[in-house]
VMD Tcl script that draws the C-alpha trace (Angstrom):
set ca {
  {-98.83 -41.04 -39.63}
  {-101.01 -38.74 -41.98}
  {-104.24 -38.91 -42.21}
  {-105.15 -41.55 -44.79}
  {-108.12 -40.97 -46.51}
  {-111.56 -43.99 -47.27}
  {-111.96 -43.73 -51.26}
  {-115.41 -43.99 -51.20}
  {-116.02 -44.25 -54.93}
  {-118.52 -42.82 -57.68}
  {-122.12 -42.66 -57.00}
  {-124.69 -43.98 -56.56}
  {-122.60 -47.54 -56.45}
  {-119.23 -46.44 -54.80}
  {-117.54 -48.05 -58.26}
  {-113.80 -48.07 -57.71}
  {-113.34 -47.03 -54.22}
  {-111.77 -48.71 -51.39}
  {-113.42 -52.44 -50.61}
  {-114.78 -52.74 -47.29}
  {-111.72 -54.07 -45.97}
  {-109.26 -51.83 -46.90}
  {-110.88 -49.32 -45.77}
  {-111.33 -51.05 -42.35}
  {-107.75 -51.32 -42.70}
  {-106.93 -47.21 -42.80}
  {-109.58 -46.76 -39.98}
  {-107.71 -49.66 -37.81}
  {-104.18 -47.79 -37.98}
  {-105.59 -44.19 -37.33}
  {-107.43 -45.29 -34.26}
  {-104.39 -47.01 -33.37}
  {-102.34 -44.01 -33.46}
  {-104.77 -42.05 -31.43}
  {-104.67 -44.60 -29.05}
  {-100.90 -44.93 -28.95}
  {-100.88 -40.89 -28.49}
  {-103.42 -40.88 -25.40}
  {-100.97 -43.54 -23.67}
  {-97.80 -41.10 -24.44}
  {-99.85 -38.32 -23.03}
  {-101.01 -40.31 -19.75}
  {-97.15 -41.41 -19.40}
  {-96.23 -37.38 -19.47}
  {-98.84 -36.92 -17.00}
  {-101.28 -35.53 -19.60}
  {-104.54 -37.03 -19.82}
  {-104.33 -39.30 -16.59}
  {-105.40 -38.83 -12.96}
  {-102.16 -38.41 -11.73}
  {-98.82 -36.42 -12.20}
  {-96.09 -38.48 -12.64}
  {-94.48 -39.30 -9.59}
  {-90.78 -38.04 -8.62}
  {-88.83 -39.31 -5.76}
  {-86.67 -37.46 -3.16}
  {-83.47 -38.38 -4.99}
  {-84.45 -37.06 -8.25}
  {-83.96 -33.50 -9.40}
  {-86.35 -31.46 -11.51}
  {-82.75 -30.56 -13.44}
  {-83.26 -34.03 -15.02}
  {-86.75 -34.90 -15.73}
  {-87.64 -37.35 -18.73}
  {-87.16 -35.40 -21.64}
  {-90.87 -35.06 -23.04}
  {-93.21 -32.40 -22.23}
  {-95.15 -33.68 -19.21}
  {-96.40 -32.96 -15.81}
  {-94.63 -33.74 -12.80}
  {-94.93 -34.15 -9.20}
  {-92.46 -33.88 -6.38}
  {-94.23 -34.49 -3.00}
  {-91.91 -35.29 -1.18}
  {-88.98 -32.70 -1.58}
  {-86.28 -33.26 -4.26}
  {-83.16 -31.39 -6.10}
  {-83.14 -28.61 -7.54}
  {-86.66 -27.08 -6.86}
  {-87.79 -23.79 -5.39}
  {-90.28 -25.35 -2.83}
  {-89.66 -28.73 -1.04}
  {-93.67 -29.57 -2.83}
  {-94.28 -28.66 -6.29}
  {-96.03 -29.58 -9.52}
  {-93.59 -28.73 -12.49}
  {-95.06 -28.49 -15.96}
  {-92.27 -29.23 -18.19}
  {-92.48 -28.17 -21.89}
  {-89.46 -28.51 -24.75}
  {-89.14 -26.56 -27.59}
  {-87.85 -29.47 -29.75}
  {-84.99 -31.82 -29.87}
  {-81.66 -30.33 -28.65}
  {-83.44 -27.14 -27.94}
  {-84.70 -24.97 -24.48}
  {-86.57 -26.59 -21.65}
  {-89.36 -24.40 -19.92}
  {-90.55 -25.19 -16.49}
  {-93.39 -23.90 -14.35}
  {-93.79 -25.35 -10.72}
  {-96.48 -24.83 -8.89}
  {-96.39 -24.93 -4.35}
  {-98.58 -27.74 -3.27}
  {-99.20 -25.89 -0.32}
  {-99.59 -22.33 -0.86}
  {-100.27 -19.87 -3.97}
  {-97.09 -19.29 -5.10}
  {-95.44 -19.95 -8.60}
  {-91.82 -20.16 -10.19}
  {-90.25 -20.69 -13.77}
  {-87.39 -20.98 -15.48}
  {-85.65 -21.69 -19.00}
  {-82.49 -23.88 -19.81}
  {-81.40 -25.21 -22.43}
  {-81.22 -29.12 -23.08}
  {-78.20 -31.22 -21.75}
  {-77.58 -28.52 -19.31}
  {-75.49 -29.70 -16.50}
  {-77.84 -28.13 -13.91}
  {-81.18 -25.58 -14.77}
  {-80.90 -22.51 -14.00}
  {-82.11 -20.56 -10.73}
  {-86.01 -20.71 -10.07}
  {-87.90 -17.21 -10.26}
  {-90.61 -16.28 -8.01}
  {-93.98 -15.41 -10.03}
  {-95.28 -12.31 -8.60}
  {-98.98 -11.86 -8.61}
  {-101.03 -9.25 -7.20}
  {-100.49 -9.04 -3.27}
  {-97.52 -11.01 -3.35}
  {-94.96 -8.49 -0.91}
  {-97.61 -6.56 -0.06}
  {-97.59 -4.93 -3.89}
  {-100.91 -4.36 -5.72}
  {-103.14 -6.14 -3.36}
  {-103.55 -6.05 0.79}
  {-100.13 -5.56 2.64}
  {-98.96 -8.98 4.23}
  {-99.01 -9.69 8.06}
  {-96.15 -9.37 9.90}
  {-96.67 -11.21 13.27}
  {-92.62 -12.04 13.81}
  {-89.88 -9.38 14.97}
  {-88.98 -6.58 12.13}
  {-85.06 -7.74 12.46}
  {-86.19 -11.66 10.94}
  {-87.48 -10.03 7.21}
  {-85.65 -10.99 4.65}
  {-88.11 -10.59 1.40}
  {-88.52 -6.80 -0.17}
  {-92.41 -6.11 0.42}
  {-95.37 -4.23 2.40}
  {-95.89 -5.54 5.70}
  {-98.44 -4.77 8.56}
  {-97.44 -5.34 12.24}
  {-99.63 -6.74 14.22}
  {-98.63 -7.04 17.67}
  {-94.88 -8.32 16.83}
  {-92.53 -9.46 19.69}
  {-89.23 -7.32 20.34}
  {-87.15 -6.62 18.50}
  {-88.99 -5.15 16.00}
  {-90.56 -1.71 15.26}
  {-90.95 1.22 17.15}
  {-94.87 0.22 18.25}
  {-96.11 -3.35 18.51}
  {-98.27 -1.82 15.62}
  {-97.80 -0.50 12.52}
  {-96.61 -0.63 8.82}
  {-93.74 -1.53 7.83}
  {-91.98 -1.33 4.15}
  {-88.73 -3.54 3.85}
  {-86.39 -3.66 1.25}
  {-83.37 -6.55 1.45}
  {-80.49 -6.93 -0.42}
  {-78.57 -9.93 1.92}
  {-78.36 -11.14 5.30}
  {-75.33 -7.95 5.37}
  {-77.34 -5.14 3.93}
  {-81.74 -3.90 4.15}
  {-83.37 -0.38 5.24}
  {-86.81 -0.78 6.79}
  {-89.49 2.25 6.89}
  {-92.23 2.23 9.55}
  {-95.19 4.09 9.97}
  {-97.62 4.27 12.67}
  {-101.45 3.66 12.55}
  {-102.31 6.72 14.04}
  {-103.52 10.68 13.01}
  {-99.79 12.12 14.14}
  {-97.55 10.77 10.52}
  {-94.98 9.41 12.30}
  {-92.17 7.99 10.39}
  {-88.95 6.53 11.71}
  {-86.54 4.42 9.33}
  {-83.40 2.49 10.09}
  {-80.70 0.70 8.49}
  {-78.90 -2.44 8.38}
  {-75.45 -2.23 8.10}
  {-72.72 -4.91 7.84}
  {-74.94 -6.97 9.57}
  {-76.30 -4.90 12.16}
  {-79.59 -3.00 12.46}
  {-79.11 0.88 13.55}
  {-81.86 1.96 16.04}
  {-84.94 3.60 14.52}
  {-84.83 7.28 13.93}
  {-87.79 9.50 13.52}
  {-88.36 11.37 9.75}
  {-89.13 14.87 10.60}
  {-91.63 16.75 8.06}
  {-93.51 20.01 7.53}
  {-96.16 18.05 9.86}
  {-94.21 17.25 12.96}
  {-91.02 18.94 12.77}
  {-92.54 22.20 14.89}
  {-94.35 19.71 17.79}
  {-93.45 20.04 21.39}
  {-89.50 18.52 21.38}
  {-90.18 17.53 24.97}
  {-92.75 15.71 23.64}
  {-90.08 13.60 21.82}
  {-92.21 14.33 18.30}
  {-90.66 17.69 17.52}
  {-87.54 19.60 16.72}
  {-88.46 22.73 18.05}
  {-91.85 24.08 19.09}
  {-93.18 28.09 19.87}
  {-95.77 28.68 21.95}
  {-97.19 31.69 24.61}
  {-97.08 31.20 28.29}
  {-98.12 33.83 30.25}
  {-97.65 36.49 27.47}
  {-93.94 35.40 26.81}
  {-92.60 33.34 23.83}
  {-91.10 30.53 24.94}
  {-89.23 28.49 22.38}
  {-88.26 24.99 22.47}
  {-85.28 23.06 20.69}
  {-84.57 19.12 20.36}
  {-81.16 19.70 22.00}
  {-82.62 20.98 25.02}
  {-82.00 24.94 24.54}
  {-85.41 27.19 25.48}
  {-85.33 30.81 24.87}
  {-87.59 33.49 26.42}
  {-89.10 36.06 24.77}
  {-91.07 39.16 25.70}
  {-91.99 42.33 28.12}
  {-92.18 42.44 31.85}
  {-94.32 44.81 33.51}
  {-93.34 48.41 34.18}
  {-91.36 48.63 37.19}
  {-92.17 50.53 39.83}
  {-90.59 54.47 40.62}
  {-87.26 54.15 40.43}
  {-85.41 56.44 42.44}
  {-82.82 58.98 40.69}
  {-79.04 58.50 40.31}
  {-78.62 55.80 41.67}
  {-79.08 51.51 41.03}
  {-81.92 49.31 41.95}
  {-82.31 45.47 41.60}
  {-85.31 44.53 39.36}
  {-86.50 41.00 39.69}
  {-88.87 39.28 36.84}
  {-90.31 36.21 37.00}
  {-90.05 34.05 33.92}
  {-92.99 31.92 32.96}
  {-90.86 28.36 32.88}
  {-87.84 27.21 34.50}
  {-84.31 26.33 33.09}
  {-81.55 24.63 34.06}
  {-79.43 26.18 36.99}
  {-76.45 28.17 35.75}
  {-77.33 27.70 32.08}
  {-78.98 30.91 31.56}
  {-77.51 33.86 29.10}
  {-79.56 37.34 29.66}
  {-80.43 39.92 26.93}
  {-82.28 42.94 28.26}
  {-83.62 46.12 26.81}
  {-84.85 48.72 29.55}
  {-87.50 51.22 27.97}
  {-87.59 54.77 30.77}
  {-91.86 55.68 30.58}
  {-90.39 59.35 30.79}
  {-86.58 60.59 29.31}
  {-83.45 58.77 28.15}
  {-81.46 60.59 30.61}
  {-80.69 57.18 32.57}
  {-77.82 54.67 32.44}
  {-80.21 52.04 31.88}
  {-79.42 48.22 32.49}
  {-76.00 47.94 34.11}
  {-75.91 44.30 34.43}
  {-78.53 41.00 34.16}
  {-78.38 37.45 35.25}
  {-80.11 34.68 35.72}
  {-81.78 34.49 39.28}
  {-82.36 31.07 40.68}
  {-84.29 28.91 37.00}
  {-87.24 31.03 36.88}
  {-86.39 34.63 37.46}
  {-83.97 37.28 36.10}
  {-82.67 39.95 38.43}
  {-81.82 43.19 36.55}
  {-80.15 46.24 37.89}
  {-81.06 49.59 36.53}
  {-79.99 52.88 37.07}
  {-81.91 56.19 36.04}
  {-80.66 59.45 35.40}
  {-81.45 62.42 37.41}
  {-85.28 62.02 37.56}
  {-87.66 59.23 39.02}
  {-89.12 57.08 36.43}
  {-90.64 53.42 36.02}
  {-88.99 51.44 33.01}
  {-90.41 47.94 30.91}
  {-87.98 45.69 30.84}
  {-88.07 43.71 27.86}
  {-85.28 40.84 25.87}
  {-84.92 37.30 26.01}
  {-83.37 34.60 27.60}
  {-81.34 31.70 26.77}
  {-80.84 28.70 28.58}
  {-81.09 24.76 28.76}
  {-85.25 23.30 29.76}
  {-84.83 21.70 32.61}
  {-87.01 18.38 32.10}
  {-86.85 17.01 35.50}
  {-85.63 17.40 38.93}
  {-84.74 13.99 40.78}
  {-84.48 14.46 44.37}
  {-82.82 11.06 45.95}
  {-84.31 9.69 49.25}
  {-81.94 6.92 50.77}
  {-83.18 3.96 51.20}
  {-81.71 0.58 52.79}
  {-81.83 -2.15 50.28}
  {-79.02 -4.45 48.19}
  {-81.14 -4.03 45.10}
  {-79.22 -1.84 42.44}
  {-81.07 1.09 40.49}
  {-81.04 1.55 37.07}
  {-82.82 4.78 35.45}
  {-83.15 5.93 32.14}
  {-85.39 8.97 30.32}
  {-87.04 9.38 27.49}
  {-88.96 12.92 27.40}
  {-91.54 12.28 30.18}
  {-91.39 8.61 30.53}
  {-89.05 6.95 32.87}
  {-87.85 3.25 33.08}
  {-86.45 1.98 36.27}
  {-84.93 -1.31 36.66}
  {-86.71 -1.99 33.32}
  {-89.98 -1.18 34.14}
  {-91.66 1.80 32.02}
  {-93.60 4.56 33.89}
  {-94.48 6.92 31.59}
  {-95.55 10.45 33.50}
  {-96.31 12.65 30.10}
  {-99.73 12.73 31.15}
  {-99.12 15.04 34.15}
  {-100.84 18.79 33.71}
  {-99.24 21.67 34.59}
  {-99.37 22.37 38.43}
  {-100.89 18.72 39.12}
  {-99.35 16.52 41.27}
  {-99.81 12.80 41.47}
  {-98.76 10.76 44.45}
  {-96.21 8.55 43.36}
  {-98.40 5.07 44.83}
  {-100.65 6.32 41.51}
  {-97.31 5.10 39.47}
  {-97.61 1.70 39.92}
  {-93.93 1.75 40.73}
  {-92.36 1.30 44.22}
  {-89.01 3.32 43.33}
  {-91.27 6.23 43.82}
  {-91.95 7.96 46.40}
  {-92.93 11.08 48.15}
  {-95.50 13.04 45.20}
  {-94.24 13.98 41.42}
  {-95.40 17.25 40.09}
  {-95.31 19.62 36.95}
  {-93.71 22.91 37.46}
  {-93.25 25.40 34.98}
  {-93.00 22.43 32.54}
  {-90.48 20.74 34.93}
  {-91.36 17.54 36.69}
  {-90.11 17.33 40.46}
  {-90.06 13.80 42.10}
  {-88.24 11.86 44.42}
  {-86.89 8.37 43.99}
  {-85.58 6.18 46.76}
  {-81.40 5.46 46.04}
  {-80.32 2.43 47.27}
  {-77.67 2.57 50.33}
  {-76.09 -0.50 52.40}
  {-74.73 -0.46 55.90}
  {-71.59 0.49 54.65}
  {-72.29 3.33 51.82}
  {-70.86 6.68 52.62}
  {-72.23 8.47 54.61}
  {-72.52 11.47 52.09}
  {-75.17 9.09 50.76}
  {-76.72 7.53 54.02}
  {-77.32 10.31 55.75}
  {-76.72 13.19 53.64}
  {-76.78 16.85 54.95}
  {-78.71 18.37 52.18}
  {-81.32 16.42 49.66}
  {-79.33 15.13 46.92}
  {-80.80 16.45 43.48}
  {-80.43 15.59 40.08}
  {-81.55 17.81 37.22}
  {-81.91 15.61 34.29}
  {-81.60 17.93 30.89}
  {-81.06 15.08 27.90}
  {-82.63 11.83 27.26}
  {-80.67 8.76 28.22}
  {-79.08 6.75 31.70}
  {-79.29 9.36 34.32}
  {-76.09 8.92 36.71}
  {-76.71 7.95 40.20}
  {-74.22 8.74 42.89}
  {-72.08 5.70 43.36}
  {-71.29 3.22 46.35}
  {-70.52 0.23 47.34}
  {-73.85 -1.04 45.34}
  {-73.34 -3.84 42.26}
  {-73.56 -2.44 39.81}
  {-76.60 -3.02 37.08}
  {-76.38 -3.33 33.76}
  {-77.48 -0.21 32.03}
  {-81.17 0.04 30.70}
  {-81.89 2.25 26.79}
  {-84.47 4.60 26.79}
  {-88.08 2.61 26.22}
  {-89.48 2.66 22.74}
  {-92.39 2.85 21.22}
  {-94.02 2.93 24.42}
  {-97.28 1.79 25.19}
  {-98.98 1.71 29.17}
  {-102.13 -0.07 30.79}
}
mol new
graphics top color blue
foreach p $ca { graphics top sphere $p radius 0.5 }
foreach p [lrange $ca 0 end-1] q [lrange $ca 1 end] { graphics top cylinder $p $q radius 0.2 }
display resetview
């Protein structure tokens, strides 16, 4: 109804306007209206105390066709939350229906548009607001494993349970496609910008790998930060590489008077050891007096810490520098294997300079060179005897388990049984009659008390 005007006349009398009554009349059936259009608005849910109630059965797909607010509280069809307010507005008769519902329990909101007589809405879309995923506002707290994300965001862990990151702390930045397909980037909260990322493929999360950048690809590699590291021991350059290799650089000190015509055996120590048999010599002999010599006839590898060089001058006495490099695999520990009666199996595994036996981590990085440590300080009862740090090399002794009936090779063996361990991963025990144990990976992420 339009607004019907109160004739109210000529003045000063009012002559020829509306009487009193009819214009009581127009006043009646505009309040009326207004009063008819509250009641519509409280029956939408607008202007009343209350949403209008929807029960579990009903689906926000087919809500009363006015524009209203409604309230499922209970769970329902079609909704994005099982709790929701949806404000439902139309854009006339036959035309689009827009819906905003609102989570009764937390800040979130969704929306959508269909059109009206739609067999079913369309999907609900997630609001974002700043913060939401971690993006423009605080990252969100992760306190469940890595593998369990699903939604793309910024997440902080905070002491999360295995499986999850490499450290129980740390940030993490997850982006998820399906159930079949994500990448995950984490970041530690430390000084040392370390970065690993991993994969999920077909289902299945690849282990974490560390991102190497201008500011940790030259750390120590037997650190298990680097990829290859130089630094001066002694007055040599010693280089280190990820896949084990070391090369040795520099001058030895002048040799004493060789005599003429004739070959002599030059040892030189080298300032770290390598791995037994592994070693390539390159030597350059310098005479302090003439070139009339033969020089190096032949270099090898003496023992994993010394180089034995024979030289042979020329017709005069004369000391000679022996100088070049050598090439071999670091050595990273030396396991020497004390027999020990028991029906418990032994599993061991490496990671740089932490060890996990049967499970449990000892980590033995923190070792100085030339310290030793008696091996009740580990906390760990497969030790025993003392572990030390030797030219960068870590000797120790672990007891291997024997029965009554193991070989005697193992029981009672004629020499110490030694294992140099040269790669991370299971280190290979001599066999017996022992059960076997089911293999242990390398510890990561490691953290000790």
């Amino acid at each position: 109804m339009a607004r019907q005007e109160i004739d109210i006349g000529t003045r000063p009398t009012g002559a020829g306007g509306d009487t009193p009554r009819s214009a009581m009349i127009k006043i009646n059936a505009m309040t009326d209206e207004l009063y008819r259009g509250d009641a519509l608005a409280k029956a939408s849910g607008w202007g009343a105390s209350l949403p209008i109630p929807m029960k579990p059965t009903e689906s926000a797909d087919g809500l009363p066709v006015v524009n209203g607010l409604f309230m499922f509280g209970d769970g329902g069809v079609s909704l994005p939350f099982p709790y929701v307010y949806i404000i439902q507005m139309l854009s006339g008769t036959g035309g689009y229906v827009r819906q905003v519902a609102y989570s009764l329990v937390d800040n979130m909101t969704w929306e959508r548009q269909f059109r009206q007589g739609a067999a079913a809405g369309t999907a609900w879309t997630q609001v974002l607001k700043a913060g939401d995923f971690g993006y423009g506002g605080a990252v969100k707290l992760l306190t469940t494993s890595a593998d369990n994300v699903q939604a793309t965001g910024e997440y902080y862990g905070n002491n999360i349970p295995g499986p999850n990151g490499p450290n129980s702390y740390g940030f993490l930045s997850h982006k998820y496609l399906s159930a079949q397909y994500a990448t995950q980037e984490w970041v530690n909260p430390d000084t040392a910008n370390t970065l690993f990322r991993r994969v999920n493929a077909n289902g299945t999360w690849t282990d974490w790998a560390r991102v190497y950048t201008a500011a940790n690809a030259l750390n120590d590699p037997s650190t298990g930060t680097g990829l290859m590291n130089k630094t001066v021991v002694g007055g040599w350059t010693v280089s280190k590489y990820a896949n084990g290799q070391i090369c040795i650089q520099g001058v030895g000190p002048v040799t004493p008077v060789l005599p003429p015509s004739q070959a002599t055996l030059v040892t030189v120590s080298m300032p770290v050891a390598i791995l037994a048999g592994t070693g390539r010599v390159f030597v350059n002999a310098q005479p302090q007096n003439t070139y009339d010599h033969y020089g190096a006839l032949n270099c090898y590898v003496n023992g994993t810490a010394a180089v034995d060089i024979i030289i042979r001058n020329g017709p005069g006495s004369q000391g000679v520098p022996t100088g070049g490099h050598c090439v071999g695999v670091l050595e990273m520990m030396k396991i020497k294997l004390f027999p020990f009666l028991t029906d418990e199996p032994l599993t061991v595994c490496v990671e740089e300079d932490v060890m996990t036996l049967c499970g449990q981590v000892v980590d033995l990085s923190l070792i100085p060179e030339g310290y030793r440590l008696p091996a009740s300080a580990t906390g760990c009862d497969h030790f025993v005897e003392t572990i030390e740090r030797v030219n960068g090399t870590l000797f120790l002794t672990l007891k291997l388990p024997v029965r009554w009936d193991s070989p005697e090779s193992l029981r009672n063996p004629a020499k110490p049984l030694v294992i140099d361990v040269t790669t991370n991963g299971p280190v290979q025990l001599p066999t017996s009659s022992l059960p076997k144990a089911l293999p242990v990976a390398p510890a990561k992420g490691l953290t000790h008390d």
